[in-house]
N, C-alpha and C positions, 0 to 999 in steps of 0.2 A: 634721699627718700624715694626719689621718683625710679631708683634701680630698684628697688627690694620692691618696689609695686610692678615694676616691669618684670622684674624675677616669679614673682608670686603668680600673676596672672599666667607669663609663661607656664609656670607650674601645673596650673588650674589645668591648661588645654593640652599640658604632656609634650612643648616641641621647645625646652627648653635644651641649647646647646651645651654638651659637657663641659666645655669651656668653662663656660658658664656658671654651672653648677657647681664646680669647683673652686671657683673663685668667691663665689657666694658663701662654702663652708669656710673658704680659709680667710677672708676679710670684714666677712659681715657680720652683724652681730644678732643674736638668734631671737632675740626678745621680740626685735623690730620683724624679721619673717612670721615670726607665730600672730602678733597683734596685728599685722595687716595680711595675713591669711585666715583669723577670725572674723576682720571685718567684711572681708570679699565674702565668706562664706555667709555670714547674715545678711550681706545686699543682694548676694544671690539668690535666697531666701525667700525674702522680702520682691523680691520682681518676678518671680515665678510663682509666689501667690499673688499677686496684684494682675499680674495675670491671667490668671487661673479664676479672678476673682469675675475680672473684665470680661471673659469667653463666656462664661458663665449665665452674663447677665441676658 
């Protein structure tokens, strides 16, 4: 689990190795990259309005 989060985040900031990436299509399985790339995207979210919230005040 802790690859397809280190994949994912790689992902997030663009400097994942093709290596990498390839290995990711041909071994991983895609449920587990979408469900932990929807959750980074909502804690993403969620900290950039808390944020937002905090500068704010």
């Amino acid at each position: 689990m802790w690859s397809v989060v280190k994949s994912v985040l790689a992902a997030f900031f663009g400097v994942q190795k093709d290596v990498q990436r390839r290995e990711d299509f041909e071994k991983g399985h895609p449920v587990a990259f979408i469900v932990v790339g929807i959750l980074m995207a909502l804690v993403l979210v969620v900290l950039v309005a808390v944020l937002a919230v905090t500068v704010a005040r």
